[in-house]
N, C-alpha and C positions, 0 to 999 in steps of 0.2 A: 565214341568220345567226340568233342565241339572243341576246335578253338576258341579263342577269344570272339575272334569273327561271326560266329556261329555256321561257320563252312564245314564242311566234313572235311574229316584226314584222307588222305590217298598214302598207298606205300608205290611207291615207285619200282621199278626195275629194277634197283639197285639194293631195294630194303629200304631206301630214305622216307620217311614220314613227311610229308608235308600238305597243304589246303590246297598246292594247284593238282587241278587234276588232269594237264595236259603234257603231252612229253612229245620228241622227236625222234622217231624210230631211224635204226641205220640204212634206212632203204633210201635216207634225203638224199639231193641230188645237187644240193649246197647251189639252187637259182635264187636266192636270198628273195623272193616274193613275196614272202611271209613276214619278212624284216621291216619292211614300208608300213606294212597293215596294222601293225601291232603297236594300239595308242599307249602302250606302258614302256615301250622299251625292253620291253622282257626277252627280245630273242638276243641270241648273237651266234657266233663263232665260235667252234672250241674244238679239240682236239682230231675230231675227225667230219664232224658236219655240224650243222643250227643245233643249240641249245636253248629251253628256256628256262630262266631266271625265276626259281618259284617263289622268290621274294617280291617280285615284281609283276609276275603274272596275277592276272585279276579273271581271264577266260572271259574279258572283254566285258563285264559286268559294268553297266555306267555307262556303256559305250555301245556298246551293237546288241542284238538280241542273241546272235552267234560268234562261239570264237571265228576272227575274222584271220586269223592263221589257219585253221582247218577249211574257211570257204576258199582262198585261194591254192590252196596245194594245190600244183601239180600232176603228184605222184601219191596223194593221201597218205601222206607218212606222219602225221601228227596226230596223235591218240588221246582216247580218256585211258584213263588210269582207273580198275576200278575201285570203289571205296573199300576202306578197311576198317576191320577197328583194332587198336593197339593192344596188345596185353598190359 
């Protein structure tokens, strides 16, 4: 299945459906370097490390040829998610 967008769905780690297909594993080490990089705004803060915003994440499309949260990490803790498709 296509969103609107024509993006594929991702399910998330949590079971959420959504088009971004990036996430922030609990391995982050909350150095916000990834926060700077990110022309959408999509990361922030949340309950225990960076989160992103899958309403806002784009995975840098328009902007870099790579997400540019994944070429800074760190500690590599930012993932694809891989595609699904919904029942």
């Amino acid at each position: 299945m296509f969103p609107p967008s024509g993006r594929l769905i991702y399910v998330d780690t949590k079971g959420v459906y959504s088009s971004m297909a990036l996430f922030i594993t609990d391995e982050c080490i909350n150095c916000a370097v990834c926060v700077e990089e990110c022309p959408n705004n999509a990361i922030f803060f949340g309950a225990q490390h960076y989160e992103i915003d899958p309403d806002r994440c784009t995975q840098c499309e328009g902007f870099f040829a790579k997400p540019q949260c994944q070429e800074v990490c760190p500690v590599d803790c930012i993932l694809l998610i891989p595609p699904s498709s919904p029942s």
